[in-house]
Biopython code that builds the backbone (N, CA, C, O; Angstrom):
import numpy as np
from Bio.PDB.StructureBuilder import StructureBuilder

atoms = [
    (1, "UNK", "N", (90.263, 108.157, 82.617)),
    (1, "UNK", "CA", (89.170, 107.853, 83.511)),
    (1, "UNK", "C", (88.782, 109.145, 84.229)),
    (1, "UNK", "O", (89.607, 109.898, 84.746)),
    (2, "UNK", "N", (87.318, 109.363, 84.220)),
    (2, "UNK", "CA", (87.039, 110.507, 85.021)),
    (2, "UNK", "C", (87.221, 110.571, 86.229)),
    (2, "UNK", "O", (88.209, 109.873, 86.456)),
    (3, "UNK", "N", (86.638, 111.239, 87.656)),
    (3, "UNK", "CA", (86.744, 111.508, 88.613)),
    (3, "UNK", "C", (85.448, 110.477, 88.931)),
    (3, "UNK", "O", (85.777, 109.454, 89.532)),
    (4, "UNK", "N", (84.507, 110.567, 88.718)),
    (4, "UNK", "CA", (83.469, 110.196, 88.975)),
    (4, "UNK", "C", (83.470, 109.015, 88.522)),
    (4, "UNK", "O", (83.116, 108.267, 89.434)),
    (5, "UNK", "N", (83.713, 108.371, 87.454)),
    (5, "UNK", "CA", (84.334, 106.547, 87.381)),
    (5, "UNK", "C", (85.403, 106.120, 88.218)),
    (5, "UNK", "O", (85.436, 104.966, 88.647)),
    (6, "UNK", "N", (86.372, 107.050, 88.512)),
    (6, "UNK", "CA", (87.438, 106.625, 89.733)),
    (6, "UNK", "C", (86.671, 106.547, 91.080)),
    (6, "UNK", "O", (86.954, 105.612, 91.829)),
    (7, "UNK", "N", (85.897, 107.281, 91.389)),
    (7, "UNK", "CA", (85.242, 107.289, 92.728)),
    (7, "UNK", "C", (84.180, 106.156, 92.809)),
    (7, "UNK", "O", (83.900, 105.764, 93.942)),
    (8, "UNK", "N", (83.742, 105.755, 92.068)),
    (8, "UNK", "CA", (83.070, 104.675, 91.471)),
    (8, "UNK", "C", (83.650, 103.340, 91.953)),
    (8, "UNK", "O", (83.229, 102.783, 92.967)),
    (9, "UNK", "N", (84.786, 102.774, 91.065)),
    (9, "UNK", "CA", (85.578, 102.151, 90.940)),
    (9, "UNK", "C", (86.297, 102.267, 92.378)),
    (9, "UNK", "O", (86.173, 101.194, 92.970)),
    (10, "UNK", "N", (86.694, 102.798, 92.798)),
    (10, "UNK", "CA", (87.206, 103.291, 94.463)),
    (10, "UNK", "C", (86.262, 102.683, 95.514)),
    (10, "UNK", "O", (86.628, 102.120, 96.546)),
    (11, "UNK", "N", (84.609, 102.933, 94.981)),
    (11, "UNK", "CA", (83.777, 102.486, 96.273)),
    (11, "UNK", "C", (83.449, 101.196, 96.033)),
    (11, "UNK", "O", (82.803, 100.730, 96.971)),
    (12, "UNK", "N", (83.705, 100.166, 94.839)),
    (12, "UNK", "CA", (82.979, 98.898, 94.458)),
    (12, "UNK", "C", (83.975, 98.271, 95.121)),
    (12, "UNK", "O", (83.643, 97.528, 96.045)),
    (13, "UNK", "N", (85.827, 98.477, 94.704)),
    (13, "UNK", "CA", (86.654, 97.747, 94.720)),
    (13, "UNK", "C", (87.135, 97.505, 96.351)),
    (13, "UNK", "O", (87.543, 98.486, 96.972)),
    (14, "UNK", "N", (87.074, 96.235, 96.986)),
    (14, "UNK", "CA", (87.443, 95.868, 98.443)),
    (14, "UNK", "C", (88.907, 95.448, 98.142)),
    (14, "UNK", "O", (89.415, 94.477, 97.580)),
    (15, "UNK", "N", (89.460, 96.755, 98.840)),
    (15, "UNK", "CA", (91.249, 96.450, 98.705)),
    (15, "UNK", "C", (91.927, 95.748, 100.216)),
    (15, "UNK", "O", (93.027, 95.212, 100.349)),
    (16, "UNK", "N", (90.750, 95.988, 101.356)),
    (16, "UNK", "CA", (91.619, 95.265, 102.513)),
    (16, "UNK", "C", (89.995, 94.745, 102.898)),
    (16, "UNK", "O", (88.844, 95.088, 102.631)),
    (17, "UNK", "N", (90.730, 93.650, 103.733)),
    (17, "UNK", "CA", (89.756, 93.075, 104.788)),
    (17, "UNK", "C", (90.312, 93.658, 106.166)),
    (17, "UNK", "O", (91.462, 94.087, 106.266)),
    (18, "UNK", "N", (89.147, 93.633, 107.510)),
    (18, "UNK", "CA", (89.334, 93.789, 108.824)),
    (18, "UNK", "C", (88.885, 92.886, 109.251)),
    (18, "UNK", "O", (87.769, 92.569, 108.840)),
    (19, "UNK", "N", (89.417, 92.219, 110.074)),
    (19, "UNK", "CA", (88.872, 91.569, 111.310)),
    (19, "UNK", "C", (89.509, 91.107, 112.508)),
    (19, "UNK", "O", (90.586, 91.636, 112.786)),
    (20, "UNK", "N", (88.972, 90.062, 113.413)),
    (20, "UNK", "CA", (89.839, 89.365, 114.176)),
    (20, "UNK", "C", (90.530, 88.078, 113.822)),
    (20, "UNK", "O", (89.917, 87.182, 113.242)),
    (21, "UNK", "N", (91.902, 87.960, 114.189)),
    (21, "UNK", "CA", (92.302, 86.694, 113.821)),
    (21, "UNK", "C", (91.947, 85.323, 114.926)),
    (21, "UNK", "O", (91.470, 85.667, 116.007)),
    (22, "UNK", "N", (92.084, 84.331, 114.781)),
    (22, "UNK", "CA", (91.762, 83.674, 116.076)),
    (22, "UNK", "C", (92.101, 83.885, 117.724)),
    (22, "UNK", "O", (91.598, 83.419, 118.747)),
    (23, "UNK", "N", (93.202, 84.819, 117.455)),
    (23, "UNK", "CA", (93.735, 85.321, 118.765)),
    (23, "UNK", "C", (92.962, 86.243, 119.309)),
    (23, "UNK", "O", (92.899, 86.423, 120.526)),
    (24, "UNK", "N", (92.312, 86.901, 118.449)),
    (24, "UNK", "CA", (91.305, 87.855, 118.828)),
    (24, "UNK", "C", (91.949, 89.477, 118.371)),
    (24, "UNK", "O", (91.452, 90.586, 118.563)),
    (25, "UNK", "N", (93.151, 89.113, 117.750)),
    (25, "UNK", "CA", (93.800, 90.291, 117.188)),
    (25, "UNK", "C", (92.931, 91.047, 116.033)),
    (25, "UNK", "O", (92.145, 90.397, 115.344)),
    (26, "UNK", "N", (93.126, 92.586, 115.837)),
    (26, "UNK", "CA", (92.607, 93.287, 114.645)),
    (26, "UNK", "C", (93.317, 92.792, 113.534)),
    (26, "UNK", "O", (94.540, 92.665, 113.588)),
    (27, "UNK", "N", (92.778, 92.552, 112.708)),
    (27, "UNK", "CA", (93.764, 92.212, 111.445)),
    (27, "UNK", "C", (93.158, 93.212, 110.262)),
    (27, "UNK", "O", (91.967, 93.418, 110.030)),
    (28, "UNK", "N", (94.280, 93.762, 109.598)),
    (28, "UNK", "CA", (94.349, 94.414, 108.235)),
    (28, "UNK", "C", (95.094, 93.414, 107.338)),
    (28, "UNK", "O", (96.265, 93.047, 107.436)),
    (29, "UNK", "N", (93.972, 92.980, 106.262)),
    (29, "UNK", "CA", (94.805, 92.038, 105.055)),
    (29, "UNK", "C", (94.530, 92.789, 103.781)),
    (29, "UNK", "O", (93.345, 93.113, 103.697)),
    (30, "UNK", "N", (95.255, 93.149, 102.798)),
    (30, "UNK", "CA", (95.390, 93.208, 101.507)),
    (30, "UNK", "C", (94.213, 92.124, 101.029)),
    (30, "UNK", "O", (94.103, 90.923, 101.273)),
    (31, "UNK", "N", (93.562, 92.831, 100.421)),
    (31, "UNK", "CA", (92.583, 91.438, 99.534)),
    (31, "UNK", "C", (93.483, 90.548, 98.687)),
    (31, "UNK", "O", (93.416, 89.323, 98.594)),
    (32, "UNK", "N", (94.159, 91.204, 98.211)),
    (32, "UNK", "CA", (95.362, 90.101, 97.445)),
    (32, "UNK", "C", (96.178, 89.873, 98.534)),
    (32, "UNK", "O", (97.258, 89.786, 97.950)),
    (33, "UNK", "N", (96.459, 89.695, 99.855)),
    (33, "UNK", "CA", (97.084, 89.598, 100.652)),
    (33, "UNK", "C", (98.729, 89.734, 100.549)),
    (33, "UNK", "O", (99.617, 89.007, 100.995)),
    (34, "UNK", "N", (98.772, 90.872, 99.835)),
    (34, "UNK", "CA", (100.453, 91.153, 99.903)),
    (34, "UNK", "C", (100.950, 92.131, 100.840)),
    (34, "UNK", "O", (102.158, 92.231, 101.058)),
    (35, "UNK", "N", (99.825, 93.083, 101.582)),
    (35, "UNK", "CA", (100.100, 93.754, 102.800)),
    (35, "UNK", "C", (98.861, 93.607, 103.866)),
    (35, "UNK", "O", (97.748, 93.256, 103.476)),
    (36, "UNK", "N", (99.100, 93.860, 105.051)),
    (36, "UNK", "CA", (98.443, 94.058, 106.292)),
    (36, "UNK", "C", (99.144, 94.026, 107.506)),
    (36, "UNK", "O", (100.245, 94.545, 107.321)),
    (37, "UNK", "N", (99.019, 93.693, 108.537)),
    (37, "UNK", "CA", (99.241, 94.036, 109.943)),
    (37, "UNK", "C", (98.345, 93.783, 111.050)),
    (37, "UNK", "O", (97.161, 94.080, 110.891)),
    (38, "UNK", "N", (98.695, 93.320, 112.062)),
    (38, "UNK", "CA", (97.938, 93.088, 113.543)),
    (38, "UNK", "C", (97.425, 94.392, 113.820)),
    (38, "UNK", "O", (97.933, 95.272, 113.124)),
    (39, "UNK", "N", (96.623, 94.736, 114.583)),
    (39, "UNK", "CA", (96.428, 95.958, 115.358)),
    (39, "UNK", "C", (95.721, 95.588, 116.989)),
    (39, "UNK", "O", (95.460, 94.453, 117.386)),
    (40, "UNK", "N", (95.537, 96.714, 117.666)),
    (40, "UNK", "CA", (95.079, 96.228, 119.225)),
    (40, "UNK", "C", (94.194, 96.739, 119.114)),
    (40, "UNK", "O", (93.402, 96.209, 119.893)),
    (41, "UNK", "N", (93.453, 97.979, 118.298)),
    (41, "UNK", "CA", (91.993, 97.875, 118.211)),
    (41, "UNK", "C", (91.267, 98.108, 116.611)),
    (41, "UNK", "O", (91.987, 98.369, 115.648)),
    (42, "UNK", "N", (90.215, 98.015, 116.519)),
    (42, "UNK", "CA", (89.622, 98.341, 115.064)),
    (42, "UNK", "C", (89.946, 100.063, 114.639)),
    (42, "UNK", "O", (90.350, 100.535, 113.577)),
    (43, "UNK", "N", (89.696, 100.525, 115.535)),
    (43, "UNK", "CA", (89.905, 102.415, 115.099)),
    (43, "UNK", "C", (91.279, 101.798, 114.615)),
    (43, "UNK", "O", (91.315, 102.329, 113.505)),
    (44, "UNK", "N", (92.342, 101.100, 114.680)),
    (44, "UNK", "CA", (93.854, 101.412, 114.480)),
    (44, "UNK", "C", (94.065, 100.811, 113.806)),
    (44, "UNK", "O", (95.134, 101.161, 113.306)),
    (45, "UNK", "N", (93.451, 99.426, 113.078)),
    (45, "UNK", "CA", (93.105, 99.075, 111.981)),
    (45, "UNK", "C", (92.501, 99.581, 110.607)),
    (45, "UNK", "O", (92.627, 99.201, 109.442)),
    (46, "UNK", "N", (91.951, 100.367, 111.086)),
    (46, "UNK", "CA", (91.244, 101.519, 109.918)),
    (46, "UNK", "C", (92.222, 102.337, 109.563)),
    (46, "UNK", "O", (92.739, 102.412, 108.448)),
    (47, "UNK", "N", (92.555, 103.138, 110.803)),
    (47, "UNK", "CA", (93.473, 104.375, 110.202)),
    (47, "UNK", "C", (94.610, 103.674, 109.393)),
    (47, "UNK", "O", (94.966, 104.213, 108.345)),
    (48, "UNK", "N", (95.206, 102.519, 109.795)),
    (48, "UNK", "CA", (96.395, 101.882, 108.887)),
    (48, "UNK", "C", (95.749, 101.570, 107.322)),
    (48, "UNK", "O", (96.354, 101.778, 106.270)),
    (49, "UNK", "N", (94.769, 101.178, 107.413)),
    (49, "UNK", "CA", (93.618, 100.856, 105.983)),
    (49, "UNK", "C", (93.208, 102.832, 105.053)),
    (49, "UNK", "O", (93.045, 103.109, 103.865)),
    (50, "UNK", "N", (93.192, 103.587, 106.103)),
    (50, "UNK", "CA", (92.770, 104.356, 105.359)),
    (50, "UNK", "C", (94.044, 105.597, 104.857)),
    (50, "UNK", "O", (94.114, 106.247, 103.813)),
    (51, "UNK", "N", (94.681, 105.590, 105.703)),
    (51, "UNK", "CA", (96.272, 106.041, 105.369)),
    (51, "UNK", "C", (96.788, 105.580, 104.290)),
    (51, "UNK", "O", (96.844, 106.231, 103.247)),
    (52, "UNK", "N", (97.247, 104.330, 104.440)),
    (52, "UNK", "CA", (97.952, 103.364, 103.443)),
    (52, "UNK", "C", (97.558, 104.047, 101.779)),
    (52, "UNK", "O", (98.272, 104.468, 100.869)),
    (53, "UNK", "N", (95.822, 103.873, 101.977)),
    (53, "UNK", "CA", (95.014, 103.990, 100.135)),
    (53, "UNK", "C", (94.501, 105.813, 100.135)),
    (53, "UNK", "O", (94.044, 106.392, 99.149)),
    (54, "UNK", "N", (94.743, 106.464, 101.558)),
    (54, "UNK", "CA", (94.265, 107.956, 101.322)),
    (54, "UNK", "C", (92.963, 107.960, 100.904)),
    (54, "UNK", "O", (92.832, 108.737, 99.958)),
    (55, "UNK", "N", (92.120, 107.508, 101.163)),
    (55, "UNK", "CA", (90.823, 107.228, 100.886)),
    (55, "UNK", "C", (89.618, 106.666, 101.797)),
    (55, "UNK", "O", (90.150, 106.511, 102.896)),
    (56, "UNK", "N", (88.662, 106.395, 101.873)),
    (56, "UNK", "CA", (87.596, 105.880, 102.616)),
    (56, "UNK", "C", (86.832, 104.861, 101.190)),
    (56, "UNK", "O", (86.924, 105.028, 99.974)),
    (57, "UNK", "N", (86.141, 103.871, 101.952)),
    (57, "UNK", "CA", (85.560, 102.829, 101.556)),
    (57, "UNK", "C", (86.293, 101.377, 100.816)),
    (57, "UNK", "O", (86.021, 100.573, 99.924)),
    (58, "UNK", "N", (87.157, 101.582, 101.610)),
    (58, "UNK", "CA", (88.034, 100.337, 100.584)),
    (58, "UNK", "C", (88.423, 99.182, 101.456)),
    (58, "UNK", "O", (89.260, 98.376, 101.049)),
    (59, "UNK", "N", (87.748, 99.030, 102.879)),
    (59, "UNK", "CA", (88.211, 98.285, 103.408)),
    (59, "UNK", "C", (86.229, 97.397, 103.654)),
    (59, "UNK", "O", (85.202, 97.972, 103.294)),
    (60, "UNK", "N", (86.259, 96.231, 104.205)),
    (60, "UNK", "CA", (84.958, 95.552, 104.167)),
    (60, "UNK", "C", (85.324, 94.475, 105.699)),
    (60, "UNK", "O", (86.473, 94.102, 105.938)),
    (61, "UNK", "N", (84.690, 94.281, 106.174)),
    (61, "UNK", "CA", (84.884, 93.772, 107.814)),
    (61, "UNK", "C", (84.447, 92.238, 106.924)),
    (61, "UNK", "O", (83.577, 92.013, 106.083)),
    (62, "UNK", "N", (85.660, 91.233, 107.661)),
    (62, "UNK", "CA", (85.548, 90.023, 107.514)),
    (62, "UNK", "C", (84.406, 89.445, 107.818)),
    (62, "UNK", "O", (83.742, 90.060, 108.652)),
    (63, "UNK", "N", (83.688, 87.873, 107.174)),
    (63, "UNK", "CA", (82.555, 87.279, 107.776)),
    (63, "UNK", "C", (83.277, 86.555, 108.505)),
    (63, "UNK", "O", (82.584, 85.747, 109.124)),
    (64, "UNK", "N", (84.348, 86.473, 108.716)),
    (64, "UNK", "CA", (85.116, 85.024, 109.764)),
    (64, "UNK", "C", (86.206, 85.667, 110.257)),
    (64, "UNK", "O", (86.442, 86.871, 110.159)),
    (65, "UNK", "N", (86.898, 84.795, 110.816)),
    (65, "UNK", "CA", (87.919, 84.981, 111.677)),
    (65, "UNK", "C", (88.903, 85.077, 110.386)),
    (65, "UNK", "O", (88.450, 84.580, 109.355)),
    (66, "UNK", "N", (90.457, 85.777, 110.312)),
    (66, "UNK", "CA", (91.006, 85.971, 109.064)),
    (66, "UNK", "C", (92.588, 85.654, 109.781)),
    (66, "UNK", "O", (92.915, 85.703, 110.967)),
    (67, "UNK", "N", (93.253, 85.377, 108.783)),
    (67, "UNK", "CA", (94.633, 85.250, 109.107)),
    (67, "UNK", "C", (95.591, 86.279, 107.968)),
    (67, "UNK", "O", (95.448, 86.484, 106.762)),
    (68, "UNK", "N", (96.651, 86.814, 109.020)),
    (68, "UNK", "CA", (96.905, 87.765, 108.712)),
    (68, "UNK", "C", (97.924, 87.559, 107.240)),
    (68, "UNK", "O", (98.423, 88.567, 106.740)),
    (69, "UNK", "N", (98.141, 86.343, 106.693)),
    (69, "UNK", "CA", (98.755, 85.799, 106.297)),
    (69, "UNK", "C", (98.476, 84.099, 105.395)),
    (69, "UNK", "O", (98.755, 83.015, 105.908)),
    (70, "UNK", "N", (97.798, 84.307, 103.810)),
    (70, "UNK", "CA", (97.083, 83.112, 103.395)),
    (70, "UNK", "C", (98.414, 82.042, 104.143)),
    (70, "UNK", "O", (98.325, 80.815, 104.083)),
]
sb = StructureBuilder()
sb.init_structure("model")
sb.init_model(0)
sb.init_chain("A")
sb.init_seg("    ")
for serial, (resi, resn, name, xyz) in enumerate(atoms, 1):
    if name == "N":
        sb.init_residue(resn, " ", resi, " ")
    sb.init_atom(name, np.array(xyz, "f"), 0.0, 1.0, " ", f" {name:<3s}", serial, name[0])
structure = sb.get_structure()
């Protein structure tokens, strides 16, 4: 795979969700939900989202309230 189909493939694919959970917590979920974490604000939600994959664009802000945990 080239660089330019990986970067591709990198910007289509949504590997985490953000949002609030009903508590009003930041939440980071795994789209397959096998990792994430609470956070106390969105900046600290990101950096855990963008650390984790070393990358930018892979995370997509929830339409609802999310649980950190199907």
């Amino acid at each position: 795979m080239s660089p330019t189909q990986r970067q591709r493939r990198h910007e289509t694919q949504i590997e985490f969700w953000i949002g609030r959970d009903a508590e009003g917590f930041w939440t980071a979920r795994g789209a397959d939900g096998r990792e994430g974490g609470l956070f106390v604000s969105r900046d600290a939600a990101m950096k855990f989202v963008t650390s984790a994959r070393r990358g930018q664009g892979v995370a997509r802000c929830a339409p609802a309230p999310i649980k950190l945990w199907k």
